[in-house]
C-alpha positions in Angstrom: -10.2 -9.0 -6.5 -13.3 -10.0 -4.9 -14.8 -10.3 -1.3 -13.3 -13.3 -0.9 -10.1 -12.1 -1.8 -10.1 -9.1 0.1 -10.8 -11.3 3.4 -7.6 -13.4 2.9 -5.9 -10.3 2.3 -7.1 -9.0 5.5 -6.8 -12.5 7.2 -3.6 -13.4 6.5 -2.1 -9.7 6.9 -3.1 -7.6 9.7 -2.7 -9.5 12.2 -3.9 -7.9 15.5 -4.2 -4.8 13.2 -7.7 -3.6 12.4 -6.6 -4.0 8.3 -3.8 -5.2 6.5 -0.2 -2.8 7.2 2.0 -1.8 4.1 5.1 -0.6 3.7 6.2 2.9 1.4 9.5 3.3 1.0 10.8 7.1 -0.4 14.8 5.4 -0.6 15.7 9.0 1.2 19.5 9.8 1.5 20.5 11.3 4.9 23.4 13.7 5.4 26.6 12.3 5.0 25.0 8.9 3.2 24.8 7.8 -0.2 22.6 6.6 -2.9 24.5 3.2 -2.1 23.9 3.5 1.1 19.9 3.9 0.8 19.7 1.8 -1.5 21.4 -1.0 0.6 18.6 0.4 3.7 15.8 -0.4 1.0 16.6 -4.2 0.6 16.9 -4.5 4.4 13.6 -2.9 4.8 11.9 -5.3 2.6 13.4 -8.0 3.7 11.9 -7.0 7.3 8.6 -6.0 6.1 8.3 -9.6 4.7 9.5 -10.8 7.6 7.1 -9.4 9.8 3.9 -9.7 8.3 3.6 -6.1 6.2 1.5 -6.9 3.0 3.4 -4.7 0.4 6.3 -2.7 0.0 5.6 -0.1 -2.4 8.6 2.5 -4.4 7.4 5.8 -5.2 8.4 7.9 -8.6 10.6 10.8 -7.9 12.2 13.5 -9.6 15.5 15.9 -8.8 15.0 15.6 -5.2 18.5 15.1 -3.9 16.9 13.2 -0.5 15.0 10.8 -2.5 16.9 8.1 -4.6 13.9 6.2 -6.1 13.9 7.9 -9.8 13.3 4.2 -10.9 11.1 2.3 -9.4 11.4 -0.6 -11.7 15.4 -1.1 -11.2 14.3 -1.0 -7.7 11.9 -3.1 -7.9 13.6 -5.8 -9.5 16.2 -6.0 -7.1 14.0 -6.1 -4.1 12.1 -9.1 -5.7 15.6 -11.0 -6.0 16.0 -10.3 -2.1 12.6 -11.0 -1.1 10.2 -14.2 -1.5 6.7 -13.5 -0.7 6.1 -9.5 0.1 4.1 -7.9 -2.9 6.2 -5.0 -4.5 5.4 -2.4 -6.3 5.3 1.4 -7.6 3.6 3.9 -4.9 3.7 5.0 -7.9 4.8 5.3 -11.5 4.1 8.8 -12.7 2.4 7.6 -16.2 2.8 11.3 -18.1 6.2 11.2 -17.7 6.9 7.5 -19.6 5.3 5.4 -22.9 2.8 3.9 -21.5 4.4 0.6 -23.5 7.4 1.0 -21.9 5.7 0.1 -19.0 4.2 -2.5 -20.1 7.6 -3.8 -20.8 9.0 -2.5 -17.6 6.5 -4.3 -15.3 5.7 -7.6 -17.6 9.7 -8.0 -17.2 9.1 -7.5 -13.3 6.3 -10.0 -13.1 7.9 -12.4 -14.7 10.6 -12.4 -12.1 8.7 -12.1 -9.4 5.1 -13.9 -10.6 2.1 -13.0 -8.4 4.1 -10.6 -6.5 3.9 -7.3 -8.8 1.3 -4.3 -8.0 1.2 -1.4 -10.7 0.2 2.0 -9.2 0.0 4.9 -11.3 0.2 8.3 -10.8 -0.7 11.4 -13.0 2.0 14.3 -11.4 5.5 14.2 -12.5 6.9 13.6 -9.3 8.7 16.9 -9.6 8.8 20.4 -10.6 7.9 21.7 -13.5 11.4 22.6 -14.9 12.3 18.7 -14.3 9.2 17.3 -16.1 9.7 18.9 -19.5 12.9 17.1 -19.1 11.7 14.1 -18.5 8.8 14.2 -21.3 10.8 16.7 -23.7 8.1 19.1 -24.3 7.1 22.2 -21.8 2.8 21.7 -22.8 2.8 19.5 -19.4 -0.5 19.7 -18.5 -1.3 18.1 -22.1 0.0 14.9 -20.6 -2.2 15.1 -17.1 -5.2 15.7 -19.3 -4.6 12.6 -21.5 -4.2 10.4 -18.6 -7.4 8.5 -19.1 -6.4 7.8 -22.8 -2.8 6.9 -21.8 -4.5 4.5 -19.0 -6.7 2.7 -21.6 -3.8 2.4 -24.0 -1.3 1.2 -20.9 -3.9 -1.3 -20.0 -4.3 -2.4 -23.8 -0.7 -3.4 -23.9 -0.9 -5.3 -20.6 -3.9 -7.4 -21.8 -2.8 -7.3 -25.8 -6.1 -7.2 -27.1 -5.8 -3.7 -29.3 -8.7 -4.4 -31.5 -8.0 -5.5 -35.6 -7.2 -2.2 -37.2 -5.7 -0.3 -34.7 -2.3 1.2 -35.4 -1.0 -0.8 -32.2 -2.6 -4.1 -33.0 0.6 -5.8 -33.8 2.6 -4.5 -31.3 2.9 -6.4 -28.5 4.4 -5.8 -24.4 7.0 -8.5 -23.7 7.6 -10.2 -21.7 3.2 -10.6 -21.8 0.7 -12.4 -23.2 1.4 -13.0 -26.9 4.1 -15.5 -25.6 1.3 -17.8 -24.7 -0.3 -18.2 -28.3 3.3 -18.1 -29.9 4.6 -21.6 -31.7 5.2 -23.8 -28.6 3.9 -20.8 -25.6 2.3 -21.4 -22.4 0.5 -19.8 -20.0 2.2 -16.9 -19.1 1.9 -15.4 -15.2 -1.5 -12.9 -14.7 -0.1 -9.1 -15.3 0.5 -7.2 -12.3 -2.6 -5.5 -11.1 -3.1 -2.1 -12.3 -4.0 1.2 -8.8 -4.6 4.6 -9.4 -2.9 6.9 -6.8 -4.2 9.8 -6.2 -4.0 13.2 -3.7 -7.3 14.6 -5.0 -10.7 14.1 -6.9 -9.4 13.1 -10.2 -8.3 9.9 -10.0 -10.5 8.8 -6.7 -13.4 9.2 -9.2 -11.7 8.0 -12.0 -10.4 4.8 -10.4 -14.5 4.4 -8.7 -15.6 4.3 -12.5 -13.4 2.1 -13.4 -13.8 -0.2 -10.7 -9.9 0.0 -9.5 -7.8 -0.2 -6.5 -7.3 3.0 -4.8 -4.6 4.5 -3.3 -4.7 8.3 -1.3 -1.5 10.6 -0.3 -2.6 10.9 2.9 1.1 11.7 4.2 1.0 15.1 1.9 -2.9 15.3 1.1 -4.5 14.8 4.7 -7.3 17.2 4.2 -8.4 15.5 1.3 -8.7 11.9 2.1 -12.1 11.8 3.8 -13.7 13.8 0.7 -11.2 11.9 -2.3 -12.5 8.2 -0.3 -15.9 9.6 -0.2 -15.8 10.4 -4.1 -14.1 7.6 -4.8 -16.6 4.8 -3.0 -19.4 7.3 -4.4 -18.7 6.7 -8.0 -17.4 2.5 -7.8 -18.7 0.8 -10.2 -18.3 -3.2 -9.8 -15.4 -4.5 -12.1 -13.6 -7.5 -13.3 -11.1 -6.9 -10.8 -13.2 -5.8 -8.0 -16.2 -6.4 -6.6 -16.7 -3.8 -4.2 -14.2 -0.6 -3.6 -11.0 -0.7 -1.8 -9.3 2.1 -0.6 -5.8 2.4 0.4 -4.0 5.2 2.2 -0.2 6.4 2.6 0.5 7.3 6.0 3.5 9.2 7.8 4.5 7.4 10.9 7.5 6.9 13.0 8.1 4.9 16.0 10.5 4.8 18.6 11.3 3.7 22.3 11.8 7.5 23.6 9.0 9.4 22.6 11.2 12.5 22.3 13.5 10.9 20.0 10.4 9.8 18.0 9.9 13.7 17.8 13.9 14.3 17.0 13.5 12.0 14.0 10.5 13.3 12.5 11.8 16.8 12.7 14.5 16.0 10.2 11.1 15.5 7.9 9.6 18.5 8.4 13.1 20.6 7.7 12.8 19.0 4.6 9.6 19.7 3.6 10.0 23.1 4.3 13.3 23.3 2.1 11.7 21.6 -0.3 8.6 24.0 -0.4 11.3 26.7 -0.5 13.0 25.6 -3.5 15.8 24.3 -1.4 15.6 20.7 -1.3 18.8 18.9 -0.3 19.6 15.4 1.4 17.9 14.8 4.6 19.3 16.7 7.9 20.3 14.8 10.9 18.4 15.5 14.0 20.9 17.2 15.2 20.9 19.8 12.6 17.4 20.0 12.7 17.0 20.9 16.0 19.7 23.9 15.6 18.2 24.8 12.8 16.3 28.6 13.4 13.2 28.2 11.3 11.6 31.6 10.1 8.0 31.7 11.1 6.4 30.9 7.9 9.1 27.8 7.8 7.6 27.3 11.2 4.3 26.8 10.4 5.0 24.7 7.3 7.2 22.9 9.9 4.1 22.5 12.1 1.3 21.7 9.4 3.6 18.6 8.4 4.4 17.3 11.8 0.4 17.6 12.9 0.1 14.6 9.9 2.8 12.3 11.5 1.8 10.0 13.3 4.8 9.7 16.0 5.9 8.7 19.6 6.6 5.3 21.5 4.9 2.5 20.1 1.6 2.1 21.5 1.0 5.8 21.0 1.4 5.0 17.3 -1.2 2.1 17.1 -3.5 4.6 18.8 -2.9 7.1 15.8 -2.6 4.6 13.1 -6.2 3.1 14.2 -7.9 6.3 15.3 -6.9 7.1 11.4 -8.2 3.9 10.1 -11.5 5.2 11.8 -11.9 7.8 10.7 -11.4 7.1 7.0 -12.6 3.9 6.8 -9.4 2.9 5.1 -9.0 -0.8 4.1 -5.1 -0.5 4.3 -2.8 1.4 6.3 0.9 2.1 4.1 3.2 3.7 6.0 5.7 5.6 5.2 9.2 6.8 7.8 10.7 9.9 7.2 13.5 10.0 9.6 17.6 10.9 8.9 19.4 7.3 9.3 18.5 3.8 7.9 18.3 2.3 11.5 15.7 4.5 12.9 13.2 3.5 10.1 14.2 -0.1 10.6 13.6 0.3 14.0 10.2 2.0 13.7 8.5 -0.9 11.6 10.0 -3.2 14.3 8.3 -1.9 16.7 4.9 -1.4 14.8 4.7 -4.6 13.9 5.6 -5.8 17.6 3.2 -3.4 18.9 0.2 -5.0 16.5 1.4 -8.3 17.0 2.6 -9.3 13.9 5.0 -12.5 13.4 7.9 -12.1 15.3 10.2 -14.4 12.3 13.5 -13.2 12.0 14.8 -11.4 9.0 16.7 -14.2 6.8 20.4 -14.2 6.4 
C-alpha cells in the first residue's frame, strides 16, 4: 500500500470523518438470544456498514466465551462476503498459535477467491482465551512455545500465501489452494492478489515487529488504552519501508456506542462493563440486558473494574461521540478509527453506527433488500 493508496483509502472513506471509520464486530449473544440470532445481527451489520460508507468490517478470534459467537472467523467471513458487495472483511483477528499456519493459507485463499480484493488478514499472537481453552485448541499445555514462535510461524504463513518456499525446503512442494500455483498449472491464469497480511497487537511485541516488517498495524485500544500512544510510538519508531507499505499505518479498535438519549447510551454500555467484570471474574456468561445491569449490586472491586472499562467507551448522543472519536484520533495520530459496540440487543448496535455515520456525514444509501 503506498501514499497514493492510503489517500484514496482516506478519500473515498471517511467522509466528513478526520480518517477512514471501520467496523469490529465481537457477534456477542445477549440474554435470551441465540447464536442464530447474532449471527443473523452480523449480516445486517455488514450490510449497513457497506451501506454507509464504513471501510471494513472486521471478525475477531474467540474462545469459550458464551457472549461471543465468532470462534470462526473464516465461516463468518465467507458468509458476510455472499451478503455484501464492496465492504472489505476480514479477521480483527486470527489468533495464529492456535491454527497451521497452512490452514490459513487455505482458509483465507478460499475466502479471497470469493470475495476478490475484498479480504484483509489480521493476525494475532494470544489465544483468544484462557489458558485451559488453548491447550485445547493447540493440544499441548507448553503455550507460550507457540507465542514465542510467532515470528517463525509468520514467515512460514506468509510463504504459503506467496508459494515461493525456496528449492529444498521440506514445504517446497506444498502448495495453499486455492493460491498461486493455480496460475502456472497446465491451462492457469492469473489468480486474485492474496489478502493482505496486519499484525494486531495490545502491546510492544507485535507494534515493533509489524514496524520491522513494514506491516499494517492494528492496536486494542478498546482493552489496551494505556498502551496505544507508547505501542504507535514503537511501532512508527521501528517502520521500515516495505513492498506493501511505504510509510506506517496504524490502525486502532475503539469502544463506542451511540444513541439518541444520552442516558440510554450509558444503559447500553453498562451491559459491557458487567461483562467484563464477569469475565475478569471467571464468570463470563451471555451478555445482560440493561435492565439486569442496572440491578445488578457490583462489589467494589467489580466497581472499579466496572469504571476502568466504561472511562474507555466512548458513549452518549451522537455528536458527543464524534467529539470522542476525534479528540482520540488526536491524540494518537491514528490513521483509522474501528469501532467496536458492546451493548445487549442487535438493534441498539445497529442503531449506534446509524447514527455515527449520520453524525460524520457519511452516505445516507439505504441498506439493500
Amino acid at each position: 500500500m503506498n501514499a497514493d493508496a492510503v489517500d484514496e483509502i482516506r478519500g473515498t472513506a471517511a467522509g466528513t470523518a478526520p480518517v477512514p471509520l471501520s467496523v469490529l464486530d465481537l457477534v456477542t449473544v445477549g440474554s435470551g438470544r441465540t447464536a442464530t440470532d447474532a449471527l443473523r445481527t452480523s449480516v445486517d451489520l455488514a450490510r449497513l456498514a457497506e451501506s454507509r460508507g464504513y471501510h471494513r468490517h472486521w471478525v475477531a478470534e474467540h474462545h469459550s466465551m458464551p457472549g461471543v459467537a465468532s470462534s470462526s472467523p473464516a465461516v463468518i467471513l465467507a458468509h458476510l462476503a455472499a451478503h455484501t458487495e464492496r465492504i472489505r472483511l476480514g479477521s480483527g483477528g486470527v489468533m495464529l498459535p492456535n491454527h497451521a499456519p497452512l490452514v490459513i493459507a487455505e482458509q483465507f485463499g478460499t475466502l479471497e477467491a470469493l470475495a476478490p480484493g475484498r479480504i484483509d488478514l489480521g493476525l494475532g499472537r494470544a489465544p483468544g482465551t484462557d489458558g485451559a481453552t488453548a491447550a485445547a485448541l493447540r493440544r499441548t499445555d507448553r503455550l507460550n512455545e507457540g507465542a514465542d514462535d510467532f515470528p517463525q510461524q509468520l514467515v512460514e504463513l506468509t510463504r504459503f500465501l506467496d508459494d515461493d518456499f525456496p528449492d529444498g525446503h521440506p514445504y517446497a512442494r506444498i502448495h495453499a489452494v486455492p493460491g498461486p500455483v493455480q496460475a502456472t498449472a497446465p491451462g492457469g491464469v492469473q489468480s486474485p492478489a492474496r489478502p493482505p497480511l496486519w499484525l494486531l497487537g495490545s502491546s510492544g511485541f507485535s507494534a515493533r515487529l509489524a514496524g520491522v516488517l513494514g506491516l499494517p498495524f492494528a492496536f486494542a485500544h478498546h482493552f489496551s488504552a494505556q498502551n496505544t500512544v507508547p505501542a504507535l510510538d514503537l511501532y512508527r519508531e521501528s517502520f521500515r519501508p516495505s513492498a506493501v507499505l511505504d510509510a506506517p499505518y496504524a490502525l486502532i479498535g475503539v469502544s463506542a456506542l451511540a444513541s439518541d438519549d444520552e442516558k440510554e447510551a450509558r444503559r447500553q454500555v453498562l451491559t459491557g462493563a458487567l461483562s467484563m467484570v464477569r469475565l475478569r471474574t471467571g464468570r463470563p456468561g451471555l451478555i445482560p440486558t440493561p435492565e439486569e445491569a442496572e440491578a445488578y449490586d457490583f462489589a467494589p472491586m467489580e466497581r472499579e473494574v466496572a469504571e476502568s472499562w466504561l472511562r474507555n467507551v466512548v458513549h452518549g448522543a451522537p455528536d458527543a461521540v464524534r467529539a470522542g472519536l476525534d479528540d482520540l484520533q488526536k491524540r494518537t495520530g491514528a490513521d483509522e478509527l474501528m469501532i467496536t459496540a458492546n451493548a445487549h440487543g442487535g438493534d441498539a448496535r445497529l442503531r449506534s453506527y446509524e447514527l455515527i455515520a449520520d453524525a460524520y456525514g457519511l452516505p445516507a444509501a439505504p441498506v439493500p433488500s
